[in-house]
PDB file of N, CA, C and O in Angstrom:
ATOM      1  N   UNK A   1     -57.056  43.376 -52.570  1.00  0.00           N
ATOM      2  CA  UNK A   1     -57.747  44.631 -52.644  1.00  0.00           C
ATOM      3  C   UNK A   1     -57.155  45.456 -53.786  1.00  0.00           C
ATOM      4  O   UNK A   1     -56.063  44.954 -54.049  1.00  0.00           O
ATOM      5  N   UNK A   2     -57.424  46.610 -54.660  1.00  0.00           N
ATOM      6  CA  UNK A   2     -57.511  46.956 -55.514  1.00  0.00           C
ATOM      7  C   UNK A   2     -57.443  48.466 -55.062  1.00  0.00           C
ATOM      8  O   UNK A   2     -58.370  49.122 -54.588  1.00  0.00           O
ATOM      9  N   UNK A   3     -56.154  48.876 -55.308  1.00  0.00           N
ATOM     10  CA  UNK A   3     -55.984  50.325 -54.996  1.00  0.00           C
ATOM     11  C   UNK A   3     -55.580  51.431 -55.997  1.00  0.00           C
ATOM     12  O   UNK A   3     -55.066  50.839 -56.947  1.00  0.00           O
ATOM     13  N   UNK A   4     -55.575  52.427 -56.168  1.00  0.00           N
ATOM     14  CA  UNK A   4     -55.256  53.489 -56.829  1.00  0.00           C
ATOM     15  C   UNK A   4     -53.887  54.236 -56.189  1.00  0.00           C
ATOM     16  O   UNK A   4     -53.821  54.799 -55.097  1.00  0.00           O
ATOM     17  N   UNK A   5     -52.848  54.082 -57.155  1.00  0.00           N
ATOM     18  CA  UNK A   5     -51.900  54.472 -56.284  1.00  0.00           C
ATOM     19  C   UNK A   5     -50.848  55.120 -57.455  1.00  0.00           C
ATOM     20  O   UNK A   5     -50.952  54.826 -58.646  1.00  0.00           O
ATOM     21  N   UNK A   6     -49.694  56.160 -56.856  1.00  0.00           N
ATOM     22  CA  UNK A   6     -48.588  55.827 -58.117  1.00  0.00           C
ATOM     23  C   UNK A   6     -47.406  55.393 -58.467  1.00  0.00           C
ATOM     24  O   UNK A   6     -46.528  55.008 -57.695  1.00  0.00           O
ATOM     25  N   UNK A   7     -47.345  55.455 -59.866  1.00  0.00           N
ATOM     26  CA  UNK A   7     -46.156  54.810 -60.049  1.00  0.00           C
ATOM     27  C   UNK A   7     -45.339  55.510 -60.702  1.00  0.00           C
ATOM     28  O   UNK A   7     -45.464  56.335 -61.607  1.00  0.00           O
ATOM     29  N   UNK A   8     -44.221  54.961 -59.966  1.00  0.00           N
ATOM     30  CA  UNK A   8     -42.530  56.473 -60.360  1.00  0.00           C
ATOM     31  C   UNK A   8     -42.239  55.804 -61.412  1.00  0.00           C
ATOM     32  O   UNK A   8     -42.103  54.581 -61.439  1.00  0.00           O
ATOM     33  N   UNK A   9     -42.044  57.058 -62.979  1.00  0.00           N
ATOM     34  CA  UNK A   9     -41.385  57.248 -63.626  1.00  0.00           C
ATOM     35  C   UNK A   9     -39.963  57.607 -64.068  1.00  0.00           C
ATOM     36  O   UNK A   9     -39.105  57.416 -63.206  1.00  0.00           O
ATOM     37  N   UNK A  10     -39.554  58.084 -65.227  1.00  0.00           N
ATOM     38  CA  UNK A  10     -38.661  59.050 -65.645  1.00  0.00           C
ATOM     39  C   UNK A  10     -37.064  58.340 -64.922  1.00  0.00           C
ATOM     40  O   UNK A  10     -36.663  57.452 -64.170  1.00  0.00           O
ATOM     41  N   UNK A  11     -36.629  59.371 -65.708  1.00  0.00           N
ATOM     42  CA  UNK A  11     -35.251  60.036 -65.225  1.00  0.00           C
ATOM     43  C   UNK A  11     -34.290  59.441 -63.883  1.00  0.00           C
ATOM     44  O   UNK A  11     -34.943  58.573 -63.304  1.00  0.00           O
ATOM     45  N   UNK A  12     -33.803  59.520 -63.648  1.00  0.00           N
ATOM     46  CA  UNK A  12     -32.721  59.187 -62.049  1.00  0.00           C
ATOM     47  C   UNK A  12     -33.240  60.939 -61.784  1.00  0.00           C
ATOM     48  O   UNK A  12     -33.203  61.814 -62.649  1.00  0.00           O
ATOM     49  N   UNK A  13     -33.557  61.053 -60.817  1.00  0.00           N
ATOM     50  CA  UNK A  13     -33.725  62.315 -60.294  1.00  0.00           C
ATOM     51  C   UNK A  13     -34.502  63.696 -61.116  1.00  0.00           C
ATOM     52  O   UNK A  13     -34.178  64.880 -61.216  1.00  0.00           O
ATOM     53  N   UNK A  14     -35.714  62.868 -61.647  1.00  0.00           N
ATOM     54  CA  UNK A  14     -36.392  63.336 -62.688  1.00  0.00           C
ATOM     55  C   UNK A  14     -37.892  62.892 -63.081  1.00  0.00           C
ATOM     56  O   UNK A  14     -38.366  62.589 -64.176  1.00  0.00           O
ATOM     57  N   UNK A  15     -38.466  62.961 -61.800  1.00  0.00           N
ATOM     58  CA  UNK A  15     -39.200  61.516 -61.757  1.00  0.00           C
ATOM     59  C   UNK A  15     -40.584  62.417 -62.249  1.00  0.00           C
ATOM     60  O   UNK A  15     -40.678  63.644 -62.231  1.00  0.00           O
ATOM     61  N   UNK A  16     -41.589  61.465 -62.677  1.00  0.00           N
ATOM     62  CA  UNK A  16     -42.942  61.828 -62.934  1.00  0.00           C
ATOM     63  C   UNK A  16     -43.759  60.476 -62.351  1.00  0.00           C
ATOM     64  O   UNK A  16     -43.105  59.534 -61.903  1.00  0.00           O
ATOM     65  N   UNK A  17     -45.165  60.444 -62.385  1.00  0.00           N
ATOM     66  CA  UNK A  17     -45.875  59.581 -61.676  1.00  0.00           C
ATOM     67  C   UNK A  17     -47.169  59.375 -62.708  1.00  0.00           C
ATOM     68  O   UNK A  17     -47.766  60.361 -63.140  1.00  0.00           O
ATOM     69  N   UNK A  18     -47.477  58.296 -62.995  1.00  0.00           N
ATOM     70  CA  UNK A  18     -48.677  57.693 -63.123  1.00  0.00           C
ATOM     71  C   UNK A  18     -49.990  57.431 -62.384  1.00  0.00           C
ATOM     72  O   UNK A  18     -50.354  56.275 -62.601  1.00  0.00           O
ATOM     73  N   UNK A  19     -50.418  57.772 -61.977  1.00  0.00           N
ATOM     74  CA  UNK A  19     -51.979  57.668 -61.113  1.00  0.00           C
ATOM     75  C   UNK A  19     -52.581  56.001 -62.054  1.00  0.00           C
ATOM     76  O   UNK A  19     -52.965  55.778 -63.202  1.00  0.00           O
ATOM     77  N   UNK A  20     -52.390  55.191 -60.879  1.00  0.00           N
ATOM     78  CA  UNK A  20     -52.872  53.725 -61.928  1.00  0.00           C
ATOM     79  C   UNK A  20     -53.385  53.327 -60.928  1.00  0.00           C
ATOM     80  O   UNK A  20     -53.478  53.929 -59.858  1.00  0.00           O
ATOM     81  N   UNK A  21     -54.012  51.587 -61.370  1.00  0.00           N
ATOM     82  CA  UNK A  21     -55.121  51.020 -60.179  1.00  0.00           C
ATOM     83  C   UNK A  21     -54.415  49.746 -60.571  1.00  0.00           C
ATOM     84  O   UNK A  21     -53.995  49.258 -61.621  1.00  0.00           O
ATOM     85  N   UNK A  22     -54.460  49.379 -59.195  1.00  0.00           N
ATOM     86  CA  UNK A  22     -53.427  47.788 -59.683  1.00  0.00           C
ATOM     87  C   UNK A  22     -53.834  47.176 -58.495  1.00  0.00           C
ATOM     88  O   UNK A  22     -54.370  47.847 -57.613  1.00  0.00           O
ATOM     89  N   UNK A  23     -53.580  45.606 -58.335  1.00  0.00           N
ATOM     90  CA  UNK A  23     -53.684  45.050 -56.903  1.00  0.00           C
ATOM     91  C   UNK A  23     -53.184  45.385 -56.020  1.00  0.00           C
ATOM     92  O   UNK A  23     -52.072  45.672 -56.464  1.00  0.00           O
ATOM     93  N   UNK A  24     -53.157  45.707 -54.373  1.00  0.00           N
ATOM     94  CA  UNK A  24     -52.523  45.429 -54.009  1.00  0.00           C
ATOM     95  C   UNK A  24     -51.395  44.944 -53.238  1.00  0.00           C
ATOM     96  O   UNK A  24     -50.653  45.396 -52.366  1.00  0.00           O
ATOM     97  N   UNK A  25     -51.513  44.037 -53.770  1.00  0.00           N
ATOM     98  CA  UNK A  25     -50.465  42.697 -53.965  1.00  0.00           C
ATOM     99  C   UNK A  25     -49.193  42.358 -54.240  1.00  0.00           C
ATOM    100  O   UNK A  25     -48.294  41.728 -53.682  1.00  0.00           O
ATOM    101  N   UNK A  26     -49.463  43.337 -55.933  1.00  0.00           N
ATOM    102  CA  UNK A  26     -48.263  43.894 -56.906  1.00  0.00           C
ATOM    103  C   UNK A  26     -47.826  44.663 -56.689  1.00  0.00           C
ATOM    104  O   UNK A  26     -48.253  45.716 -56.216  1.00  0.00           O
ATOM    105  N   UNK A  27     -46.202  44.152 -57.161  1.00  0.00           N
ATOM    106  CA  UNK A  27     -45.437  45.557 -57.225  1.00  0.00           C
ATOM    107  C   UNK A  27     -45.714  46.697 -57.640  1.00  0.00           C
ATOM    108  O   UNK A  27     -45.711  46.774 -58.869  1.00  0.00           O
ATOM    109  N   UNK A  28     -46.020  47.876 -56.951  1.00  0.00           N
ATOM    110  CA  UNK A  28     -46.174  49.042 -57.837  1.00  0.00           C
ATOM    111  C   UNK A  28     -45.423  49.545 -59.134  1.00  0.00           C
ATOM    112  O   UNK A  28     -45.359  50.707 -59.534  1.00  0.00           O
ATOM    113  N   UNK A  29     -44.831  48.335 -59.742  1.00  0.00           N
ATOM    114  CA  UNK A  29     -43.781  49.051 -61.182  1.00  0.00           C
ATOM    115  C   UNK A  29     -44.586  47.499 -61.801  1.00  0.00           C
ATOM    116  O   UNK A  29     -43.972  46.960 -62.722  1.00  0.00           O
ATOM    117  N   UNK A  30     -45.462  47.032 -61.487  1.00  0.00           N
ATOM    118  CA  UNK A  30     -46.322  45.465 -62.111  1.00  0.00           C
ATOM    119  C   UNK A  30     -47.350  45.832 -62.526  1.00  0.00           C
ATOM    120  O   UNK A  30     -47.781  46.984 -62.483  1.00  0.00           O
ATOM    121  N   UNK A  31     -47.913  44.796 -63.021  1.00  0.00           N
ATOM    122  CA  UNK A  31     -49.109  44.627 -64.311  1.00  0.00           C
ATOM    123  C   UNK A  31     -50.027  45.768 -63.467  1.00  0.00           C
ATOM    124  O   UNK A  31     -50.192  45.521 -62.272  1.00  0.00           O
ATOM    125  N   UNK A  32     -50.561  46.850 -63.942  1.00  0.00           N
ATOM    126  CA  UNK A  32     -51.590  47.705 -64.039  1.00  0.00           C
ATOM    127  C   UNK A  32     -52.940  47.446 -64.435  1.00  0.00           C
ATOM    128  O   UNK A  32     -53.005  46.978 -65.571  1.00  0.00           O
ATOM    129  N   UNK A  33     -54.320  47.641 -63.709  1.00  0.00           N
ATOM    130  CA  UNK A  33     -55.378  47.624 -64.587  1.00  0.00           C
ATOM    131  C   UNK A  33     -56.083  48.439 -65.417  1.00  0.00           C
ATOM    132  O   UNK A  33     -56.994  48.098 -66.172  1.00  0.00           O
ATOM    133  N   UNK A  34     -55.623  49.551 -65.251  1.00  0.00           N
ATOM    134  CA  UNK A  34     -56.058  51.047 -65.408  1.00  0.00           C
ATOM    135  C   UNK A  34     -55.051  52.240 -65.510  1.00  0.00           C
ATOM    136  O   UNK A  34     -54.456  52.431 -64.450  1.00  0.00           O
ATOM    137  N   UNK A  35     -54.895  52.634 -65.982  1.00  0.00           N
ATOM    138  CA  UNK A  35     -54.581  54.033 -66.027  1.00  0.00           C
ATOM    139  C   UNK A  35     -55.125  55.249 -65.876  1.00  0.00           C
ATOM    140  O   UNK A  35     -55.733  55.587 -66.891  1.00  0.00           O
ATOM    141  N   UNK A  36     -55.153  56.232 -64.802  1.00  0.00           N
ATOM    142  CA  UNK A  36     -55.921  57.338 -64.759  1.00  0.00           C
ATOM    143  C   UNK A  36     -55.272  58.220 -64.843  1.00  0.00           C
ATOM    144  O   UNK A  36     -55.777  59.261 -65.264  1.00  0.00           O
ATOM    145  N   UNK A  37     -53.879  58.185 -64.480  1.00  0.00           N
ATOM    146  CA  UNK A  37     -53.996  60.140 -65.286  1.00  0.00           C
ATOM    147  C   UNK A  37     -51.990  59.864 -64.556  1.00  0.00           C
ATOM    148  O   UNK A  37     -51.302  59.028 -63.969  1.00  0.00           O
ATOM    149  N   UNK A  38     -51.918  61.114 -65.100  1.00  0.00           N
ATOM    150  CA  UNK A  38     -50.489  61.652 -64.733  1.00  0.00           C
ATOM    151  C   UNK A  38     -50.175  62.818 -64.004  1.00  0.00           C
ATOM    152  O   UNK A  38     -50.726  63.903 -64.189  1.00  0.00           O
ATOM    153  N   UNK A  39     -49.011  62.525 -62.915  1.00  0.00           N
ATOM    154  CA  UNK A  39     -48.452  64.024 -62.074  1.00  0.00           C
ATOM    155  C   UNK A  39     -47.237  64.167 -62.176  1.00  0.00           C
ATOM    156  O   UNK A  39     -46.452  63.310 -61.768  1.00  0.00           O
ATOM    157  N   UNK A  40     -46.932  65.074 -62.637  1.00  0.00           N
ATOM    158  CA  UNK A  40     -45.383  65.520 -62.823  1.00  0.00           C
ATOM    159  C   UNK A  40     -44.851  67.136 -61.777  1.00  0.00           C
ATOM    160  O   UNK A  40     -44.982  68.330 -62.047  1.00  0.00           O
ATOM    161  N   UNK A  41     -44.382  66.588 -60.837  1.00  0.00           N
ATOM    162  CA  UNK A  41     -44.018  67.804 -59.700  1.00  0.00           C
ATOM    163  C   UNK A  41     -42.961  68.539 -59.764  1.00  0.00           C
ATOM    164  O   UNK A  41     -42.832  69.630 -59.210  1.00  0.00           O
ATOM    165  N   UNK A  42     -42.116  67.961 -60.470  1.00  0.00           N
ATOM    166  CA  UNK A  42     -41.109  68.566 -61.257  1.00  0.00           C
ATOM    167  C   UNK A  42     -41.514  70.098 -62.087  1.00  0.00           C
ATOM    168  O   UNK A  42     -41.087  71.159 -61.633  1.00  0.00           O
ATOM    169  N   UNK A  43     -42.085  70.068 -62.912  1.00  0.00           N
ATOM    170  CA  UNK A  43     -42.657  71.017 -64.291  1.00  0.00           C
ATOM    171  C   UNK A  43     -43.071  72.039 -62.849  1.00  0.00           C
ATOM    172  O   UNK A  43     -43.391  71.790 -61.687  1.00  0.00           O
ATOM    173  N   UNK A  44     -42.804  73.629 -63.880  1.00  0.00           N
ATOM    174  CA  UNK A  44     -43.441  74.929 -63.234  1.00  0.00           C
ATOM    175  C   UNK A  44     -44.200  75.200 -64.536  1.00  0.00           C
ATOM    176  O   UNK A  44     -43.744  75.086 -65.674  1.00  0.00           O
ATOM    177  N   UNK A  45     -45.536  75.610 -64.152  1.00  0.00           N
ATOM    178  CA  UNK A  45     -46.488  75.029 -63.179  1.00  0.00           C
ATOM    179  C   UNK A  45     -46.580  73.472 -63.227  1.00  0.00           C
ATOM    180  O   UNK A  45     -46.169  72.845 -64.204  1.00  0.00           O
ATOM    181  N   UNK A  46     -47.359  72.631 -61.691  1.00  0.00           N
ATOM    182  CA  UNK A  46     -46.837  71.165 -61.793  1.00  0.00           C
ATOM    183  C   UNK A  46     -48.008  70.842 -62.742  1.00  0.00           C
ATOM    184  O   UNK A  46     -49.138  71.264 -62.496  1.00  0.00           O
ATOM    185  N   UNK A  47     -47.783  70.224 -63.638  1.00  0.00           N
ATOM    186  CA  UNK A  47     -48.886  68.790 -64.330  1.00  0.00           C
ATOM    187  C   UNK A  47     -49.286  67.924 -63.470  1.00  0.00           C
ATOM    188  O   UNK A  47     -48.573  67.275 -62.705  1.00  0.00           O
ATOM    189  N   UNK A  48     -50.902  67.879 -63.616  1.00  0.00           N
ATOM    190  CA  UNK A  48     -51.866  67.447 -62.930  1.00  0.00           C
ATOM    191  C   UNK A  48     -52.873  67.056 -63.951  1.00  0.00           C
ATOM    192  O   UNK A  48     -53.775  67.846 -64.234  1.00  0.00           O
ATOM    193  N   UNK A  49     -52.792  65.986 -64.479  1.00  0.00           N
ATOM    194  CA  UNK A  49     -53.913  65.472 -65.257  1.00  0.00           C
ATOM    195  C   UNK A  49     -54.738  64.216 -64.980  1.00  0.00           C
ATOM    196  O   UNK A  49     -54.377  63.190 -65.556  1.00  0.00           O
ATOM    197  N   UNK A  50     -55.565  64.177 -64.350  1.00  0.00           N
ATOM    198  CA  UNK A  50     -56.772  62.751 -63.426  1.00  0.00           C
ATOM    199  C   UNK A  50     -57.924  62.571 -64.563  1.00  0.00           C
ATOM    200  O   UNK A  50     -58.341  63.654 -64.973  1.00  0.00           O
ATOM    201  N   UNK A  51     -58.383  61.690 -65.017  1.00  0.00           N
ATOM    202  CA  UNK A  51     -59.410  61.399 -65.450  1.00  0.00           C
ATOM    203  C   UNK A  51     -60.682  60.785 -64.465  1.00  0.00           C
ATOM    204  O   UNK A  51     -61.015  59.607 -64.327  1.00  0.00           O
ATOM    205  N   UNK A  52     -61.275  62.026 -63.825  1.00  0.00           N
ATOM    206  CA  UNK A  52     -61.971  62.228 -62.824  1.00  0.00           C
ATOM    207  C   UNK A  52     -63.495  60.834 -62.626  1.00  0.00           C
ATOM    208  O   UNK A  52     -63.727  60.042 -61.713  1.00  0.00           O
ATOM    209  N   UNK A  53     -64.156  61.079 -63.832  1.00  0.00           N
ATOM    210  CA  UNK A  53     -64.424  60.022 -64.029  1.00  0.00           C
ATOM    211  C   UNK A  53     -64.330  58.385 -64.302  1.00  0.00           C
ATOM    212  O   UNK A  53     -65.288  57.612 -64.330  1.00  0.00           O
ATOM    213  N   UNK A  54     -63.183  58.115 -64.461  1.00  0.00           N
ATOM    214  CA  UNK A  54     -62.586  56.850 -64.355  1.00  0.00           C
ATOM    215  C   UNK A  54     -62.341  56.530 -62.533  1.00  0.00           C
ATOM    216  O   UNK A  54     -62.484  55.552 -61.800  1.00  0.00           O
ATOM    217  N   UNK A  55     -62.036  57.522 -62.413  1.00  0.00           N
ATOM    218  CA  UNK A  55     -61.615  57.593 -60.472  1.00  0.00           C
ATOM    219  C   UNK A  55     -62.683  57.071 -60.181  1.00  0.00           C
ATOM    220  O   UNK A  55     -62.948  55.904 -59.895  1.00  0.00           O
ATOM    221  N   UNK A  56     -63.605  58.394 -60.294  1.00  0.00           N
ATOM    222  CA  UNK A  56     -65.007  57.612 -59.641  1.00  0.00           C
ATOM    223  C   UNK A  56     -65.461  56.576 -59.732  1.00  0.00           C
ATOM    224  O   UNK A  56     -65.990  55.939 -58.821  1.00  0.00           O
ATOM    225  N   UNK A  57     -65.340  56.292 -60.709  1.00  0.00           N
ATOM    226  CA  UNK A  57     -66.119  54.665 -61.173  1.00  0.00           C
ATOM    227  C   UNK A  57     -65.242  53.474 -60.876  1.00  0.00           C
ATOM    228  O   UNK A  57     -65.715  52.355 -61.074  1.00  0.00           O
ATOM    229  N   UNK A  58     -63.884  53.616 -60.375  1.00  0.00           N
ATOM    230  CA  UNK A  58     -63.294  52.804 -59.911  1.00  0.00           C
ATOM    231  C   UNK A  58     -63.392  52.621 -58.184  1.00  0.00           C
ATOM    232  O   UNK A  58     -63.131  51.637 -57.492  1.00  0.00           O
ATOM    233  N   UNK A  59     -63.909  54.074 -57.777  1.00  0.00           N
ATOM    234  CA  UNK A  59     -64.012  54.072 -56.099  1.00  0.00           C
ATOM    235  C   UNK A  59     -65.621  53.279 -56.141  1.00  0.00           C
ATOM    236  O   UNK A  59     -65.937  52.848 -55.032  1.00  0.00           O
ATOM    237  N   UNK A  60     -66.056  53.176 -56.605  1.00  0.00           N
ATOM    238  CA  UNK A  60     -67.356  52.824 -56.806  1.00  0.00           C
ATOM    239  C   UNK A  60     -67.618  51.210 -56.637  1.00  0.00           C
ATOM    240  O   UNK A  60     -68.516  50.574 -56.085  1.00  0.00           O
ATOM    241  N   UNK A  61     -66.300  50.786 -57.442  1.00  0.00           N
ATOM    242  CA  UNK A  61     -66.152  49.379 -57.627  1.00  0.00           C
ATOM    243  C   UNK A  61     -65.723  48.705 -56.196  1.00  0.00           C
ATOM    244  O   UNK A  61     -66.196  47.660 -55.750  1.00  0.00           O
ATOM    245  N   UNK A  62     -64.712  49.533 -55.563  1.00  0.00           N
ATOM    246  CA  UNK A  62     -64.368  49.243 -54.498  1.00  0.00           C
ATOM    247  C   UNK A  62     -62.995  49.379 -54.089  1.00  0.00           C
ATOM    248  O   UNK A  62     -62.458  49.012 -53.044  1.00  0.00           O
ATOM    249  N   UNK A  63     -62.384  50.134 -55.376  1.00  0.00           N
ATOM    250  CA  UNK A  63     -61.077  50.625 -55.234  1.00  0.00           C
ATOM    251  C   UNK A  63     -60.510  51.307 -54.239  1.00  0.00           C
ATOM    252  O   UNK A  63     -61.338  52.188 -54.005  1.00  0.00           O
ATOM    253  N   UNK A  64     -59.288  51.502 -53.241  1.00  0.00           N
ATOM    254  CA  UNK A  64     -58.876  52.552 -52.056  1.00  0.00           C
ATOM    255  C   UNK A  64     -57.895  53.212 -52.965  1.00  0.00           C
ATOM    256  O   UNK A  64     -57.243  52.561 -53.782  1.00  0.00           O
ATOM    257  N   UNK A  65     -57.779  54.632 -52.809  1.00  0.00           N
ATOM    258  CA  UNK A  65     -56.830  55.592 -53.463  1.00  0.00           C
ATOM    259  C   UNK A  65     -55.853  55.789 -51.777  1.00  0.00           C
ATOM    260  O   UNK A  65     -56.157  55.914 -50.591  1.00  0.00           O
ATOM    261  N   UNK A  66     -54.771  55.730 -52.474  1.00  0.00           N
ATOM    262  CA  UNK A  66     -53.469  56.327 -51.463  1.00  0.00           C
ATOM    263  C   UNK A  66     -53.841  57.447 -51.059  1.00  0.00           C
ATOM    264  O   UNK A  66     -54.591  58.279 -51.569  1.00  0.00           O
ATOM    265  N   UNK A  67     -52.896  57.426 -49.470  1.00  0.00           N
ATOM    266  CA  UNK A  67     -53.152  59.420 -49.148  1.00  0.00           C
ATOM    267  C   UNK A  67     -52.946  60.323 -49.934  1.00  0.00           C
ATOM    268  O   UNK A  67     -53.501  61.421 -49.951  1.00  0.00           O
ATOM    269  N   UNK A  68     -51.749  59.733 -50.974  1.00  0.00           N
ATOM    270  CA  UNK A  68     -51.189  60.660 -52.132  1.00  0.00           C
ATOM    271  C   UNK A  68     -51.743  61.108 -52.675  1.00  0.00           C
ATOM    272  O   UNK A  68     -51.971  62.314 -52.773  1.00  0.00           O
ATOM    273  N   UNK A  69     -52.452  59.545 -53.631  1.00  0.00           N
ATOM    274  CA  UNK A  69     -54.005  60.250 -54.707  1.00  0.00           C
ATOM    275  C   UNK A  69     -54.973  60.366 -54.075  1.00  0.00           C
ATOM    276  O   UNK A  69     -56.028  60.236 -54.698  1.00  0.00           O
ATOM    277  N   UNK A  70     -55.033  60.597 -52.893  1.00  0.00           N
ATOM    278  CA  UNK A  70     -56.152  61.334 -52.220  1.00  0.00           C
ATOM    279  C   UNK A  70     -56.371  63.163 -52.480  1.00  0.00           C
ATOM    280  O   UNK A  70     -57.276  63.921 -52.832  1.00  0.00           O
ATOM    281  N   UNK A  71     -55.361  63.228 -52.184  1.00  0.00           N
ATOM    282  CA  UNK A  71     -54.762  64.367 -52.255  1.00  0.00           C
ATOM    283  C   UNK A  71     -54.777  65.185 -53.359  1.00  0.00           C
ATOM    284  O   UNK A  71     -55.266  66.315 -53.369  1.00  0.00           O
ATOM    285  N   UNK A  72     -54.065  64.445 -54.614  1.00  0.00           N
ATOM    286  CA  UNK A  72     -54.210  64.939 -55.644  1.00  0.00           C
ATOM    287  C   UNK A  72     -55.414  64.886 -56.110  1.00  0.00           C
ATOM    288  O   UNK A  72     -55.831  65.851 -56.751  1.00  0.00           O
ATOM    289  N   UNK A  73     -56.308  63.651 -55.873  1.00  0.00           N
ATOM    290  CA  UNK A  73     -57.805  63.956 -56.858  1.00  0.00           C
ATOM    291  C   UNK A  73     -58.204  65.271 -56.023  1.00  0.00           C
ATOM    292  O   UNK A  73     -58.412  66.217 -56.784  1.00  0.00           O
ATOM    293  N   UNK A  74     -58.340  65.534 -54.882  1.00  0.00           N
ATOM    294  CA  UNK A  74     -58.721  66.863 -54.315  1.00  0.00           C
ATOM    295  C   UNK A  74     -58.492  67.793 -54.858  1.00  0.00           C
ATOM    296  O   UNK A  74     -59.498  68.429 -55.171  1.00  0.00           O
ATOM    297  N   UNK A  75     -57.379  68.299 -55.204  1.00  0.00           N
ATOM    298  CA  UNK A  75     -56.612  69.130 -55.711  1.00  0.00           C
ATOM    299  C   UNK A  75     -57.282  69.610 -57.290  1.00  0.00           C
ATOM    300  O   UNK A  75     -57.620  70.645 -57.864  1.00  0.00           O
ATOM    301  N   UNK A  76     -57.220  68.105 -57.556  1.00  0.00           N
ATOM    302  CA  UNK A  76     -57.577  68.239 -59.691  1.00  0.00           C
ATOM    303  C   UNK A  76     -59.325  68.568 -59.264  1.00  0.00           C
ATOM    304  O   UNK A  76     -59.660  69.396 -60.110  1.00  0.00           O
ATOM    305  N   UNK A  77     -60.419  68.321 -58.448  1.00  0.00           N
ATOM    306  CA  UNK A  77     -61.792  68.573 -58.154  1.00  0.00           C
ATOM    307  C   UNK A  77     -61.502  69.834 -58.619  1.00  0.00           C
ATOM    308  O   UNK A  77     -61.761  70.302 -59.728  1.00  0.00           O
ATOM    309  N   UNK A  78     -60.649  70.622 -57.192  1.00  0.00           N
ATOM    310  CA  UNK A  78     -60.784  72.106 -57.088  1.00  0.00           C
ATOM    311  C   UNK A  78     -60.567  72.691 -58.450  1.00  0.00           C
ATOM    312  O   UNK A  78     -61.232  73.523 -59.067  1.00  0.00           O
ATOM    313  N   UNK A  79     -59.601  72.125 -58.726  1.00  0.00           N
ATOM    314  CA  UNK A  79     -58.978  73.090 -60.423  1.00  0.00           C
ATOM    315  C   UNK A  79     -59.846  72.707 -61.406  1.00  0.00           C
ATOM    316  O   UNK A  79     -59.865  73.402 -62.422  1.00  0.00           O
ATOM    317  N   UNK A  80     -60.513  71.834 -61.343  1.00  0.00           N
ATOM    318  CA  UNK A  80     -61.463  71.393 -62.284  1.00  0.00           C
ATOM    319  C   UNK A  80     -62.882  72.555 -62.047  1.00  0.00           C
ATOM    320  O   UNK A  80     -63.082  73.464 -62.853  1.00  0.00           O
ATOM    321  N   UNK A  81     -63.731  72.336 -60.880  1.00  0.00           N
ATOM    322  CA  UNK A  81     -64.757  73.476 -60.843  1.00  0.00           C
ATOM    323  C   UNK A  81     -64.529  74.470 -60.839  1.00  0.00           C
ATOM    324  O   UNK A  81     -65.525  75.068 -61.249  1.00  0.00           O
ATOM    325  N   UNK A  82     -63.416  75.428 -60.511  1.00  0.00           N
ATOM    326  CA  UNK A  82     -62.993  76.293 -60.399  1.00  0.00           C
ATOM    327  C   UNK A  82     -63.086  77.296 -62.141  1.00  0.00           C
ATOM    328  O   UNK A  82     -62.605  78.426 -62.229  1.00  0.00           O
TER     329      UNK A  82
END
């Protein structure tokens, strides 16, 4: 199965995240198919960047997003119409 999930970056105690779509199967730090966007929770204000349309068209395909990036695509909707 083919999920949307992320993957920890950065630093030892400095971390940032990738929003990617990978099997899975794979390790979440393994071959990626996609890249959709980046969250960094660290930064005031946090960085939140989703490429909303790639999401979609990957949930479409048949992709499952984590509770995480559940969460966050919610989040980037609101700030987006807003």
């Amino acid at each position: 199965m083919v999920r949307i999930r992320l993957r920890r970056m950065g630093a030892k105690k400095r971390p940032f995240y990738r929003m990617v779509v990978s099997d899975s199967r794979r390790r979440p730090t393994g071959k990626v198919l996609d890249s959709l966007g980046e969250y960094e929770p660290g930064r005031k204000p946090v960085h939140l960047k989703v490429d909303l349309e790639r999401v979609d068209a990957w949930i479409r395909k048949g992709a499952q997003a984590s509770e995480t990036v559940r969460r966050l695509i919610q989040r980037a909707r609101t700030v987006s119409s807003a």
